[in-house]
DSSP file (Angstrom, degrees, kcal/mol; ACC not computed):
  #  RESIDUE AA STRUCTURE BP1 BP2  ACC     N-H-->O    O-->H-N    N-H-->O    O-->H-N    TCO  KAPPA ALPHA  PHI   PSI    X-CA   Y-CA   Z-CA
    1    1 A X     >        0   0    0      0, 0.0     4,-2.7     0, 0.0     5,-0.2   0.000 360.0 360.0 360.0 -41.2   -2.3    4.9  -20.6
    2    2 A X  H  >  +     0   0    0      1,-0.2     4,-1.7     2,-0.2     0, 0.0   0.862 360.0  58.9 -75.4 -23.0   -0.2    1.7  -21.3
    3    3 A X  H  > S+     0   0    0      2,-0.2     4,-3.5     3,-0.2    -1,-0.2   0.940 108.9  49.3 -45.9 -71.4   -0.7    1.1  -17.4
    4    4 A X  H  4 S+     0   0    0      2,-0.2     4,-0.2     1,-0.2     7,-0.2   0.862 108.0  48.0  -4.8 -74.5   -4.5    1.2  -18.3
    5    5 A X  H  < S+     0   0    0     -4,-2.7     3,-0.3     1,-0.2    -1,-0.2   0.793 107.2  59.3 -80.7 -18.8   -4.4   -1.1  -21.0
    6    6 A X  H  < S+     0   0    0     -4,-1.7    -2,-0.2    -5,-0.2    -1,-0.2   0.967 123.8  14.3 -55.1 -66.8   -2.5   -3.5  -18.9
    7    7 A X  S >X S+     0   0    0     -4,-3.5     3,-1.8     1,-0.2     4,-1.0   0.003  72.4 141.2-110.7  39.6   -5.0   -4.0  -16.1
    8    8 A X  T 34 S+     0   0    0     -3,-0.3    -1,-0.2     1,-0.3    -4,-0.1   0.084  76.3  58.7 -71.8  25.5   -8.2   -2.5  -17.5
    9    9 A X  T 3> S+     0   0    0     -2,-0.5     4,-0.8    -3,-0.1    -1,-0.3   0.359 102.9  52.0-113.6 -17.7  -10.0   -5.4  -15.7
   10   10 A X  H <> S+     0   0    0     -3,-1.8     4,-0.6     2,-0.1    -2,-0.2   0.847 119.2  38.3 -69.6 -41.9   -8.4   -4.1  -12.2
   11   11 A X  H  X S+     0   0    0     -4,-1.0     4,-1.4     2,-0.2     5,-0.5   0.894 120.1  43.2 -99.5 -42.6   -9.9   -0.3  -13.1
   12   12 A X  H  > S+     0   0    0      1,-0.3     4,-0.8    -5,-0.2    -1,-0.2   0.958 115.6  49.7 -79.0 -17.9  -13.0   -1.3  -14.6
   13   13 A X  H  X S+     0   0    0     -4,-0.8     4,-1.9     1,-0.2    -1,-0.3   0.746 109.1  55.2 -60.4 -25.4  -13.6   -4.1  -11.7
   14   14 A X  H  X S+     0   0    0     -4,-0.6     4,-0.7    -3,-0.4    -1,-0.2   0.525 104.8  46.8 -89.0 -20.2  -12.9   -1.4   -9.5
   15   15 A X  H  X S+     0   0    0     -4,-1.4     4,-0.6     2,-0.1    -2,-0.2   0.482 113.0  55.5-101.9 -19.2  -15.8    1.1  -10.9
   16   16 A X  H >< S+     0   0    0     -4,-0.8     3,-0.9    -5,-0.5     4,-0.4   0.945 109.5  45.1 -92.3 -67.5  -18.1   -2.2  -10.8
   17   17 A X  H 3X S+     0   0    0     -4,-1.9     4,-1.4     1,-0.3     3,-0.2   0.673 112.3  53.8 -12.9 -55.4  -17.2   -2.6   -6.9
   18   18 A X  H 3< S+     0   0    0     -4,-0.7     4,-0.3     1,-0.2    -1,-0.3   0.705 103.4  48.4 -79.7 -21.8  -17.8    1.0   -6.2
   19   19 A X  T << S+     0   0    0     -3,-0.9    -1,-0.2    -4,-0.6    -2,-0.2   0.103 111.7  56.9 -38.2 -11.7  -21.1    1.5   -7.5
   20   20 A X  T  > S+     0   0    0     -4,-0.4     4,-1.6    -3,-0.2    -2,-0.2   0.783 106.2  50.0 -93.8 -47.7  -21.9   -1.8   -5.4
   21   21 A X  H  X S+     0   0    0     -4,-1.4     4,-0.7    -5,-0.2    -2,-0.2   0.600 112.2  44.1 -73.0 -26.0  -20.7   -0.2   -2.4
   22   22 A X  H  > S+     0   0    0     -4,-0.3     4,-1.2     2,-0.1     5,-0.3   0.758 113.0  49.4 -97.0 -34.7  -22.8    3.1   -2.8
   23   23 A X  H >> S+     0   0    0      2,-0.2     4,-1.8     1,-0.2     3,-1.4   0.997 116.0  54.8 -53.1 -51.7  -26.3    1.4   -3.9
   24   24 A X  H 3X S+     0   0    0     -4,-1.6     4,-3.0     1,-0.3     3,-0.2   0.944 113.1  28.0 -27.1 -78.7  -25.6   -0.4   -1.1
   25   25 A X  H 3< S+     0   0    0     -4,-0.7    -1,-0.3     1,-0.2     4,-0.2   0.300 120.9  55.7 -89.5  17.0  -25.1    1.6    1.6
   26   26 A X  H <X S+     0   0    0     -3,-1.4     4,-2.3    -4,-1.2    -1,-0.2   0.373 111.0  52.6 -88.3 -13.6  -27.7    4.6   -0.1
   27   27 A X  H  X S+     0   0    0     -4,-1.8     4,-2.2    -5,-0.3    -2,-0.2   0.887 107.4  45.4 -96.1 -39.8  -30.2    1.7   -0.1
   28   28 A X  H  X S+     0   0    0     -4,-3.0     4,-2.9    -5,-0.3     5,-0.3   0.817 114.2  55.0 -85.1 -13.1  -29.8    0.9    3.5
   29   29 A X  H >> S+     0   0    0     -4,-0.2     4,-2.2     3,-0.2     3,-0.9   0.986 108.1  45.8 -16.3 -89.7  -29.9    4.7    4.3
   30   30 A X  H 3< S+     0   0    0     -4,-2.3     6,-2.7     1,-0.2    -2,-0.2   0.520 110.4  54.9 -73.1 -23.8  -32.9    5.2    2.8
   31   31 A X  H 3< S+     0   0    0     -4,-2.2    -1,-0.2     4,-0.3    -2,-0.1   0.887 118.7  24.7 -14.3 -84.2  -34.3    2.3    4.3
   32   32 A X  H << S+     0   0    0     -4,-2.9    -2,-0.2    -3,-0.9    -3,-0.2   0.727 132.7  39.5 -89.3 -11.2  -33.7    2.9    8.2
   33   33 A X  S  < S+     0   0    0     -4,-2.2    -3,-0.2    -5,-0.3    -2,-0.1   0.942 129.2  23.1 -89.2 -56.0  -33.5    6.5    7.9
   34   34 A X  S    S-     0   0    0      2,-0.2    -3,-0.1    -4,-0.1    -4,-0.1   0.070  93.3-122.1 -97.4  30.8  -36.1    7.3    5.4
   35   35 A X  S    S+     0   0    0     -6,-0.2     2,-0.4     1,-0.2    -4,-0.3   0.862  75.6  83.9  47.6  38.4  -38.4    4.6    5.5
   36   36 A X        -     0   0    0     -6,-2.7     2,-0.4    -9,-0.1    -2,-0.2  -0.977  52.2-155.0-151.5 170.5  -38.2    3.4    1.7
   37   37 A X        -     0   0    0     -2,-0.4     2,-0.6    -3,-0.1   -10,-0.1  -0.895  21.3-115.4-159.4 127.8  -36.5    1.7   -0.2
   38   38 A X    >   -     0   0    0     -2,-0.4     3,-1.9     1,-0.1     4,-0.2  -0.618  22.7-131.1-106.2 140.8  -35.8    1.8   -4.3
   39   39 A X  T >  S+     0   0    0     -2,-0.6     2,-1.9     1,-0.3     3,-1.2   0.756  96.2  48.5 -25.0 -79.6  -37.0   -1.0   -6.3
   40   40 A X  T 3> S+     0   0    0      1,-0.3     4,-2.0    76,-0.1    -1,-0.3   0.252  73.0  91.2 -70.7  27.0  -33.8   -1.3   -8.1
   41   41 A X  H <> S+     0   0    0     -3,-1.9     4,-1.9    -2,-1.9    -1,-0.3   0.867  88.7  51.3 -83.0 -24.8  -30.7   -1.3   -6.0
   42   42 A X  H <> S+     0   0    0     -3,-1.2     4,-2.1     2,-0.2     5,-0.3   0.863 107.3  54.8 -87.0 -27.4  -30.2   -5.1   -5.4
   43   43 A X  H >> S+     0   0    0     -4,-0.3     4,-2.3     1,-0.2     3,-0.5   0.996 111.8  46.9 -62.7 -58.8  -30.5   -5.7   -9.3
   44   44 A X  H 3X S+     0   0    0     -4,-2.0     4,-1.4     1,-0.2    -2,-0.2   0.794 115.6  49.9 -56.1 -33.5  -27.6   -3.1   -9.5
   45   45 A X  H 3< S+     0   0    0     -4,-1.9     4,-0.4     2,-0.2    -1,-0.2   0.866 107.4  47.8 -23.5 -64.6  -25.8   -5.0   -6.8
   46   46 A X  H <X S+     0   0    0     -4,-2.1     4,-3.9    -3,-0.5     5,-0.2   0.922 112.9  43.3 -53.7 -61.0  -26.0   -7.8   -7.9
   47   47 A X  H  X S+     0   0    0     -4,-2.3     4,-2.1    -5,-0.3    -2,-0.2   0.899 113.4  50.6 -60.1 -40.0  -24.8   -7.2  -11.7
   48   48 A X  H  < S+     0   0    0     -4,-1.4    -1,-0.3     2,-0.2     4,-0.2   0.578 115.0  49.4 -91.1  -5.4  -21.9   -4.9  -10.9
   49   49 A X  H  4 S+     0   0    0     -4,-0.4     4,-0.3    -5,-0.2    -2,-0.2   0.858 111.0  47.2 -80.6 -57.7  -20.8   -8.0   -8.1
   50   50 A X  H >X S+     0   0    0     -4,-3.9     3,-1.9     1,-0.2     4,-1.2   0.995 112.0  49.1 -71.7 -56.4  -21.1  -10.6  -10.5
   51   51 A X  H 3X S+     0   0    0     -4,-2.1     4,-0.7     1,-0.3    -1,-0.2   0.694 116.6  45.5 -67.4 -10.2  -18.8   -8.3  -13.3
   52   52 A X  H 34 S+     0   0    0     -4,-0.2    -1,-0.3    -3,-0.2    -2,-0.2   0.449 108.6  57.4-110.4  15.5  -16.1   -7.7  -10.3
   53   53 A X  H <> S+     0   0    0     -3,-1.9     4,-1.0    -4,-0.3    -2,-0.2   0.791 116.9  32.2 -95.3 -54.7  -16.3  -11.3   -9.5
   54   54 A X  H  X S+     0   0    0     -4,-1.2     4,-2.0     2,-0.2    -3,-0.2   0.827 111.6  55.6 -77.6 -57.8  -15.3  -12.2  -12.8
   55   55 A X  H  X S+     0   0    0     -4,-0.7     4,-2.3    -5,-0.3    -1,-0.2   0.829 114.4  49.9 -64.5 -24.7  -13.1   -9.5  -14.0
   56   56 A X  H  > S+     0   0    0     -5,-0.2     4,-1.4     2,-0.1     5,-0.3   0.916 104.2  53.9 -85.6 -20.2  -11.1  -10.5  -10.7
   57   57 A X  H >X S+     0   0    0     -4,-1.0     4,-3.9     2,-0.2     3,-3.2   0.993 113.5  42.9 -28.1 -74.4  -11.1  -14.0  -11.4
   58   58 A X  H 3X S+     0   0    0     -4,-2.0     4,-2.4     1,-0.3    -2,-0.1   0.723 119.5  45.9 -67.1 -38.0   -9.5  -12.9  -14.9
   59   59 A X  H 3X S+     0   0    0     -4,-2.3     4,-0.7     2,-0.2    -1,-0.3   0.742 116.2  46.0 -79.8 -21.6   -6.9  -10.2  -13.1
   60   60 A X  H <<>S+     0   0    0     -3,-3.2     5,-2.2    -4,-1.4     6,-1.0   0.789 105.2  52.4-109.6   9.0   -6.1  -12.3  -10.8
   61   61 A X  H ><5S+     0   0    0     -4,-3.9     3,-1.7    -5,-0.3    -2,-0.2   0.929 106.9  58.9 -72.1 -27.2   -5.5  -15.3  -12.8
   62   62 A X  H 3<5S+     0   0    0     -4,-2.4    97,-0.3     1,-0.2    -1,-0.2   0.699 107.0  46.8 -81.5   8.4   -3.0  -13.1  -15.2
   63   63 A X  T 3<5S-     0   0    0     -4,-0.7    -1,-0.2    -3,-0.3    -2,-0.2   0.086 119.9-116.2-110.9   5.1   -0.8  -12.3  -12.2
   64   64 A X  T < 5S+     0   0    0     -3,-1.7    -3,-0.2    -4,-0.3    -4,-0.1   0.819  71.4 139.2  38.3  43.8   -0.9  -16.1  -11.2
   65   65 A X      < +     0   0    0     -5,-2.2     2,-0.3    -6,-0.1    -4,-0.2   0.406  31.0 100.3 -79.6 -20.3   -2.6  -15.2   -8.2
   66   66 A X  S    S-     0   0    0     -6,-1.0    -9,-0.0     1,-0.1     0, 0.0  -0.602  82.9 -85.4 -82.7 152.6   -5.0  -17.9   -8.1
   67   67 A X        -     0   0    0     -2,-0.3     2,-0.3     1,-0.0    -1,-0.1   0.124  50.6-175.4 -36.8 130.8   -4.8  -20.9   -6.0
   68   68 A X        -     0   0    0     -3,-0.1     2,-1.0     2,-0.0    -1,-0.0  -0.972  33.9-131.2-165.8 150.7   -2.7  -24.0   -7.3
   69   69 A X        +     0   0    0     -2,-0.3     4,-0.2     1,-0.1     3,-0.0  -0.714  50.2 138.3 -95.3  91.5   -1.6  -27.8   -6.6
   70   70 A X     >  +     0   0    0     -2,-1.0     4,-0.8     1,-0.1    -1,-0.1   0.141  42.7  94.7-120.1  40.8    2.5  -27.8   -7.1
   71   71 A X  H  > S+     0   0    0      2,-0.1     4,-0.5     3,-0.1     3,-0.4   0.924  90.4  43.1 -90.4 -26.7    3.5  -29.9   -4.3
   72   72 A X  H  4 S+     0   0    0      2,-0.2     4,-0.4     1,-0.2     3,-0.2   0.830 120.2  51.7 -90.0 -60.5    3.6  -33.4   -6.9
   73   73 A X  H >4 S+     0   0    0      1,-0.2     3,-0.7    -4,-0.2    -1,-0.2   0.746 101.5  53.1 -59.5 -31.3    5.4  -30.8   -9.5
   74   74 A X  H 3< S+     0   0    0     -4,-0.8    -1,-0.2    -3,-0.4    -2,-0.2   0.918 105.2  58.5 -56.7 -46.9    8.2  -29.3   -7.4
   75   75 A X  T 3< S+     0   0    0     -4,-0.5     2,-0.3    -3,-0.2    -1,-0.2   0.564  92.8  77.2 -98.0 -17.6    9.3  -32.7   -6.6
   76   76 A X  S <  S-     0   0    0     -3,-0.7     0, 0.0    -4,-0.4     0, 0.0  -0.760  91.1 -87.0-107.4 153.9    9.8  -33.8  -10.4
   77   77 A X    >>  -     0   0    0     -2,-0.3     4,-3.0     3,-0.1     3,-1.2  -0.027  39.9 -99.5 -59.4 144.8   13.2  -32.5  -12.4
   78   78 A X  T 34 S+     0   0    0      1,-0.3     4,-0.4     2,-0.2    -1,-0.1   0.364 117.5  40.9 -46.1 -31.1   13.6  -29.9  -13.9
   79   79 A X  T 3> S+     0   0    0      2,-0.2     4,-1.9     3,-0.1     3,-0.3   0.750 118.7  52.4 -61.8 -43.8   13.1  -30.4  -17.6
   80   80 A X  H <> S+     0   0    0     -3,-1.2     4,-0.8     1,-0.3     5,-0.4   0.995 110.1  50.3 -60.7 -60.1    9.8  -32.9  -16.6
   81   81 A X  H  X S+     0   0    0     -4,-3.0     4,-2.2     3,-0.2    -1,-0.3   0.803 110.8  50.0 -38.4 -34.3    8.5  -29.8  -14.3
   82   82 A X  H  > S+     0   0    0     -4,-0.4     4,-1.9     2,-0.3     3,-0.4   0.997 110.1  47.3 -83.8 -88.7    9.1  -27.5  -17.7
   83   83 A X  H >X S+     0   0    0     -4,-1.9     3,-3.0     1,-0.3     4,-0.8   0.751 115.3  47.4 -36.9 -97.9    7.0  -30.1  -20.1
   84   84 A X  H 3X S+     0   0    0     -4,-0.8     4,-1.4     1,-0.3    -2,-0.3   0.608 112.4  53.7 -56.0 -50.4    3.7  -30.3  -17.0
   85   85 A X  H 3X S+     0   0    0     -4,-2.2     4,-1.0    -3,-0.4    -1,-0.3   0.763 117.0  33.7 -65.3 -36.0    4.0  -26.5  -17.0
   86   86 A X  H <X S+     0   0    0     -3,-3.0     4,-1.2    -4,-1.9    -1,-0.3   0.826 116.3  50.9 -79.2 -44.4    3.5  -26.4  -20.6
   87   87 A X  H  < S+     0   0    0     -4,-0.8     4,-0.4    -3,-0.3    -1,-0.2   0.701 108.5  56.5 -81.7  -3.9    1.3  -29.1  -21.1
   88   88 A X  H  X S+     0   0    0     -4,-1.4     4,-2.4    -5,-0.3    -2,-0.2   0.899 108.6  46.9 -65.7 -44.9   -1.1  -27.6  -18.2
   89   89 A X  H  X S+     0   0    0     -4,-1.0     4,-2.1     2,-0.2    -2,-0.2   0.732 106.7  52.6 -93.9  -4.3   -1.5  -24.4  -19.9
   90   90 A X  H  < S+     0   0    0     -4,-1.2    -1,-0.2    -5,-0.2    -2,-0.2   0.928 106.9  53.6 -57.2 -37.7   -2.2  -25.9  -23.2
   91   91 A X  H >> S+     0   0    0     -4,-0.4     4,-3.3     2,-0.2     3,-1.8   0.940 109.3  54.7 -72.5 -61.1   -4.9  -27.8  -20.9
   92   92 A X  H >X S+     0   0    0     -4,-2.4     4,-4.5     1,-0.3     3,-0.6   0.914 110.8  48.6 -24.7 -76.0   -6.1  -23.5  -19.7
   93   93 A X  H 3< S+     0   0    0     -4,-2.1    -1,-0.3     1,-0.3    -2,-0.2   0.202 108.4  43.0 -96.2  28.9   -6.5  -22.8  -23.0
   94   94 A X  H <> S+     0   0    0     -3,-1.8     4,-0.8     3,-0.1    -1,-0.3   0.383 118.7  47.2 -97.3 -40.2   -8.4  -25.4  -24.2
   95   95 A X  H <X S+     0   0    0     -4,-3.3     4,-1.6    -3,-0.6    -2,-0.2   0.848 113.9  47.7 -88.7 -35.4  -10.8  -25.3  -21.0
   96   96 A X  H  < S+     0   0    0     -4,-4.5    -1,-0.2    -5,-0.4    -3,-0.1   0.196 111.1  53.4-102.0  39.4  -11.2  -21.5  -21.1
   97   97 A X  H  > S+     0   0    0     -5,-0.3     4,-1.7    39,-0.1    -2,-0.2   0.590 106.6  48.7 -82.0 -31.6  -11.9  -21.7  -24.4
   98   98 A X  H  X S+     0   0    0     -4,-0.8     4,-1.4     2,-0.2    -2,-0.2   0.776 117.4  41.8 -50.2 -61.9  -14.3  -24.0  -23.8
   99   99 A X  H  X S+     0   0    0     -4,-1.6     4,-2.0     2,-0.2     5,-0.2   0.884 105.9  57.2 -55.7 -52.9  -15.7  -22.0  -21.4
  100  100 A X  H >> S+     0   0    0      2,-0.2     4,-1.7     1,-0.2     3,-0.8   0.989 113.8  47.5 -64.5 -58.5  -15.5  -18.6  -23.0
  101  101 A X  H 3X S+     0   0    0     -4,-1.7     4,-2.3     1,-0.3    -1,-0.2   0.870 110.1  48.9 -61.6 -29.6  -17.6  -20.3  -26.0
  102  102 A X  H 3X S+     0   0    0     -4,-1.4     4,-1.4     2,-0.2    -1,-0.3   0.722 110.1  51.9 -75.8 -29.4  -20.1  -21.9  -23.8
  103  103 A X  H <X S+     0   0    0     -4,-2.0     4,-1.1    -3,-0.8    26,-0.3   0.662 107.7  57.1 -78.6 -19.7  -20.5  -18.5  -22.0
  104  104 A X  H  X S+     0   0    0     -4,-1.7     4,-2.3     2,-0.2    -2,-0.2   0.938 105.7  47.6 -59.3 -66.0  -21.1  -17.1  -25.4
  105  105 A X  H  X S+     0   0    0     -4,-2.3     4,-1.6     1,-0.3    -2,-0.2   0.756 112.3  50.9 -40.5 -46.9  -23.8  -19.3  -26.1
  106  106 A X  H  < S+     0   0    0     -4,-1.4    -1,-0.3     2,-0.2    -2,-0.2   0.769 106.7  43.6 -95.8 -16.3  -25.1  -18.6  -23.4
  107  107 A X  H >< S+     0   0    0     -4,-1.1     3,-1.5     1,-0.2    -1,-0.2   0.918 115.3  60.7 -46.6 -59.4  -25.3  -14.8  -23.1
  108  108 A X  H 3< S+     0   0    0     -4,-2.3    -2,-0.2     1,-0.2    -1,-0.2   0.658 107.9  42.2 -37.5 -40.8  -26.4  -15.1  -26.9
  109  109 A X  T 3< S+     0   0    0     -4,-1.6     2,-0.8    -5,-0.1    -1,-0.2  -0.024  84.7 114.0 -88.6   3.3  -29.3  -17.0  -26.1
  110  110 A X    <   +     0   0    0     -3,-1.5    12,-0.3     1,-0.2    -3,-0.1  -0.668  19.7 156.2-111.0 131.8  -30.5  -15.4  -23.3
  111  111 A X        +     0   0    0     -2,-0.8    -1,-0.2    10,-0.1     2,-0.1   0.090  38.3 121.5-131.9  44.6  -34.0  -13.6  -23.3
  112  112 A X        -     0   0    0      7,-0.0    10,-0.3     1,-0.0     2,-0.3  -0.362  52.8-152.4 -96.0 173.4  -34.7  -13.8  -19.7
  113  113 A X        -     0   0    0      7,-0.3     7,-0.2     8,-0.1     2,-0.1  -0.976  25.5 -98.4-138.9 141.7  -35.3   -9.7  -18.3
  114  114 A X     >  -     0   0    0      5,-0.9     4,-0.6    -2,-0.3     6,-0.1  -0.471  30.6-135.7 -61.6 152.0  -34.6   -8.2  -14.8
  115  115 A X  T  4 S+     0   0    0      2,-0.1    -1,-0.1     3,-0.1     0, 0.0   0.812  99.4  29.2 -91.9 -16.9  -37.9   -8.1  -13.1
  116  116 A X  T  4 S+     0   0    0      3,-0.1   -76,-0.1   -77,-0.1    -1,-0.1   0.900 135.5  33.7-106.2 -39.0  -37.4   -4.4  -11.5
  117  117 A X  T  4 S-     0   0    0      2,-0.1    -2,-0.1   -78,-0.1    -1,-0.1   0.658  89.5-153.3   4.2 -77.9  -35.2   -3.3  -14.2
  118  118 A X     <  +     0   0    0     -4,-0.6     2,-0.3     1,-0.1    -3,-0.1   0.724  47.8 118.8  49.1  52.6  -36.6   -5.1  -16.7
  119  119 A X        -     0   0    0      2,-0.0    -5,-0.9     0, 0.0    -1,-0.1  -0.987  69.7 -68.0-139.6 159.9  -33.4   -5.4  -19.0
  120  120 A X    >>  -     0   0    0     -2,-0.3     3,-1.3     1,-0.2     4,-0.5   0.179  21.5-146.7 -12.0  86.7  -31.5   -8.2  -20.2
  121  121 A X  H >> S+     0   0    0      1,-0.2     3,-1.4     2,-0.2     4,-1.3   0.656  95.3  81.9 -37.3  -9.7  -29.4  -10.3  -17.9
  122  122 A X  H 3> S+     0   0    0    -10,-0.3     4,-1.6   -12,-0.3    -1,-0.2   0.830  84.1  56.2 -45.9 -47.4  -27.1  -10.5  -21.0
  123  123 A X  H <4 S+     0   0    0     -3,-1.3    -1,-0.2     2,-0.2    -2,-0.2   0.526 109.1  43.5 -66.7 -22.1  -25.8   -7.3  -20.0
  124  124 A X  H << S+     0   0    0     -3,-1.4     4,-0.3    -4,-0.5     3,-0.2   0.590 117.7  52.4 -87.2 -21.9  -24.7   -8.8  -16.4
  125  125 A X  H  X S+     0   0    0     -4,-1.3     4,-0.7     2,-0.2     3,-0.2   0.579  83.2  77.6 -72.6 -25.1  -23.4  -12.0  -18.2
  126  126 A X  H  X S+     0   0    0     -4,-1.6     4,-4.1     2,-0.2     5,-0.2   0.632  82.3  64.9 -65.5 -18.0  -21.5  -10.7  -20.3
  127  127 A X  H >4 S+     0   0    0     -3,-0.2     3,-1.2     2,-0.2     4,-0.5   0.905  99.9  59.5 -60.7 -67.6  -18.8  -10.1  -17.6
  128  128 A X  H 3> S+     0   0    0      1,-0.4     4,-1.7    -4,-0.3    -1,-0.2   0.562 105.1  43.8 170.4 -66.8  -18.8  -13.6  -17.5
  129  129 A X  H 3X S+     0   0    0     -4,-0.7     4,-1.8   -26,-0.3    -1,-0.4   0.985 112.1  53.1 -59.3 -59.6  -17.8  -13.8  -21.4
  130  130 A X  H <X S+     0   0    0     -4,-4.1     4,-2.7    -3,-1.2    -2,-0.2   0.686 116.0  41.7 -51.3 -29.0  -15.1  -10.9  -21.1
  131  131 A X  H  > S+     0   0    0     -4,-0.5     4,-3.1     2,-0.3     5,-0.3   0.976 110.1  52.6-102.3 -83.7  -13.5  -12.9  -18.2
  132  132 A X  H  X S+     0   0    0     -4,-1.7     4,-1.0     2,-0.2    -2,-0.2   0.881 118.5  40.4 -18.3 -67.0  -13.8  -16.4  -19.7
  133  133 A X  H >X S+     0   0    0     -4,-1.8     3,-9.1     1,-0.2     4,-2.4   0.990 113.4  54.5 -65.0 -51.9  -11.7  -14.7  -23.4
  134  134 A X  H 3X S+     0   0    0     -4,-2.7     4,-3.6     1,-0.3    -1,-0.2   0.811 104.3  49.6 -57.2 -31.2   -9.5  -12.9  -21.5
  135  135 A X  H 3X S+     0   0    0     -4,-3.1     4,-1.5     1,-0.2    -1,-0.3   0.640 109.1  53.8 -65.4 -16.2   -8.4  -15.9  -19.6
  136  136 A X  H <X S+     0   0    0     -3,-9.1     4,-2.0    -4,-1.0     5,-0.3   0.870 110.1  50.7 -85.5 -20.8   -7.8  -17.8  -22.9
  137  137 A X  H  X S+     0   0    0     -4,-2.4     4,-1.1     1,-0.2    -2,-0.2   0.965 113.9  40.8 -49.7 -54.4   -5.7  -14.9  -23.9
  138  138 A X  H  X S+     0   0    0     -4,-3.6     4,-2.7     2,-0.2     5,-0.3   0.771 107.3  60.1 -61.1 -41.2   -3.8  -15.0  -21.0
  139  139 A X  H >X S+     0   0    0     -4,-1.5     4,-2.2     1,-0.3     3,-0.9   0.996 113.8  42.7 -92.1 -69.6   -3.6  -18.9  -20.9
  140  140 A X  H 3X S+     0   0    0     -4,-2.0     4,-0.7     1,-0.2     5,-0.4   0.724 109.8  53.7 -44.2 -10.7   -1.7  -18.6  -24.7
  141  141 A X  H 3X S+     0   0    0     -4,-1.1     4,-2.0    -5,-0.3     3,-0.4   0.927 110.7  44.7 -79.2 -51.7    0.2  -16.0  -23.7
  142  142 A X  H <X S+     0   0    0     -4,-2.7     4,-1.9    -3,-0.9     5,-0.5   0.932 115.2  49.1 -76.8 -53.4    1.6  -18.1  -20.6
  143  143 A X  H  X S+     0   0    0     -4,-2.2     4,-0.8    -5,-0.3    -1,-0.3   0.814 113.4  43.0 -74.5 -13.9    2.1  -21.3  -22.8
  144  144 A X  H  X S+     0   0    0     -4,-0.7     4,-1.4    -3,-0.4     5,-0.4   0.521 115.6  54.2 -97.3 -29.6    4.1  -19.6  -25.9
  145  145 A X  H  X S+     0   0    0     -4,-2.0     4,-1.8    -5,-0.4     3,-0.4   0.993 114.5  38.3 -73.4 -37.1    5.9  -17.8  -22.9
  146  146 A X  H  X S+     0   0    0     -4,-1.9     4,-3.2     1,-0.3     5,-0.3   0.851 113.0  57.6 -58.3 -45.5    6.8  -21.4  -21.2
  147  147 A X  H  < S+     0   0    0     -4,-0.8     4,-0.3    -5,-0.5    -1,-0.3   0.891 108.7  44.1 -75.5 -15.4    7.5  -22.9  -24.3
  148  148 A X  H >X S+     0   0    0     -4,-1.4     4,-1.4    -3,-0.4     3,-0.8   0.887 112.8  46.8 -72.6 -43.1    9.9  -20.6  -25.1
  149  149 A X  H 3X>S+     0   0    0     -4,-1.8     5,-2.8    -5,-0.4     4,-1.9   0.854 107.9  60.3 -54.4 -38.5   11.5  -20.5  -21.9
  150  150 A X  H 3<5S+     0   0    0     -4,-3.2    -1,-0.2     1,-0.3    -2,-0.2   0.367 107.9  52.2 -74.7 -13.5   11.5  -24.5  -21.9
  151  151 A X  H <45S+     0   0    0     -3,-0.8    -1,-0.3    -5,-0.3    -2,-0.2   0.710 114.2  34.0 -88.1 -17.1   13.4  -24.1  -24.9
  152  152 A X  H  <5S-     0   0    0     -4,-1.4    -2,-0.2    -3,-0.5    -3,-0.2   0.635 109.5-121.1-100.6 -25.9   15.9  -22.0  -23.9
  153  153 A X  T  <5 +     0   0    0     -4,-1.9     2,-0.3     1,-0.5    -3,-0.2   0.574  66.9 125.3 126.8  45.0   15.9  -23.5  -20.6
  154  154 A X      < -     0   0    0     -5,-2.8    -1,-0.5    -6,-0.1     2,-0.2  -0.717  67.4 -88.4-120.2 152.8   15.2  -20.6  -18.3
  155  155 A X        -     0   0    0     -2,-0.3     2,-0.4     1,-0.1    -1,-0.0  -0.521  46.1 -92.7 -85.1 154.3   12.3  -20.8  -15.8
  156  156 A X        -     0   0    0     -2,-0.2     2,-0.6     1,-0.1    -1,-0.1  -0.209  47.9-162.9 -59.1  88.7    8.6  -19.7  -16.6
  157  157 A X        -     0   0    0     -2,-0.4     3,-0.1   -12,-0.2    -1,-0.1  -0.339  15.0-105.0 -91.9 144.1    8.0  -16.3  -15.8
  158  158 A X        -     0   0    0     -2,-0.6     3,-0.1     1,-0.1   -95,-0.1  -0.111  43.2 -91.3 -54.8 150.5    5.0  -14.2  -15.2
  159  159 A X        -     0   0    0    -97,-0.3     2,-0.4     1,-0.1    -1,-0.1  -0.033  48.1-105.1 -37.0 132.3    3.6  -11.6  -17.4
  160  160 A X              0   0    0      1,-0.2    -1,-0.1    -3,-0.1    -3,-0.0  -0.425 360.0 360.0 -65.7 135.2    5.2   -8.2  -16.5
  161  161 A X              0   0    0     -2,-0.4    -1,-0.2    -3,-0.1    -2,-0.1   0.320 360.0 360.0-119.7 360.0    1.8   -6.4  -14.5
């Protein structure tokens, strides 16, 4: 269960994926095989794509999986490296906060409809908001863990995953 609650953006990203992968391939079935094709499989495509897009963004930014410039940072001493680690994720969570509130807005605000559907895009956008908070969570979690470390004088380590 605590496994769960640890990567429940891995499991549920992973139920969004798979449900992309059978509309998919039932849609192109039914296509060449049975000569139809129903209305709504590319809106479900689509939505559960954009929410595993996002929730892997989020997973794989808390495993400090994503792509990042530290050849400039290596080079500078150790204490200096400590202070830019810290003051970068201060910079995280100020910018997906930023984000996460602007994603808010914009979910909140939105009264457009799928056209075969015909329900909310809020409800595909919202991955988009979940993604956005979790990553500010993550981006304090990761600056109170640095700053601690940078006080004690131990390198920054990742969240246990």
């Amino acid at each position: 269960m605590r496994d769960l609650l640890k990567k429940f953006e891995l499991y549920l990203g992973s139920v969004f994926i798979s449900v992309t992968v059978v509309v998919v391939i039932m849609n192109v079935f039914t296509r060449y095989f049975l000569k139809f094709t129903y209305f709504w499989t590319e809106e479900v495509a689509v939505g559960c794509f954009v929410w595993t897009i996002f929730l892997g963004t989020s997973a794989a930014y808390r495993e400090r999986g994503l792509i990042g410039v530290e050849a400039i940072v290596v080079l500078l001493p150790k204490k200096v490296r400590k202070v830019v680690e810290f003051v970068t994720f201060l910079l995280l969570v100020i910018i997906s906060a930023i984000m996460f509130y602007f994603s808010l807005t914009y979910v909140m605000g939105s009264s457009k409809i799928t056209s075969a559907l015909e329900i909310s895009y809020s409800y595909i956008n919202s991955g988009i908001v979940l993604s956005f908070a979790l990553m500010t969570i993550y981006s304090v979690i990761f600056a109170v863990q640095c700053f601690k470390e940078m006080i004690t004088g131990k390198d920054c380590k990742e969240i246990e995953g």
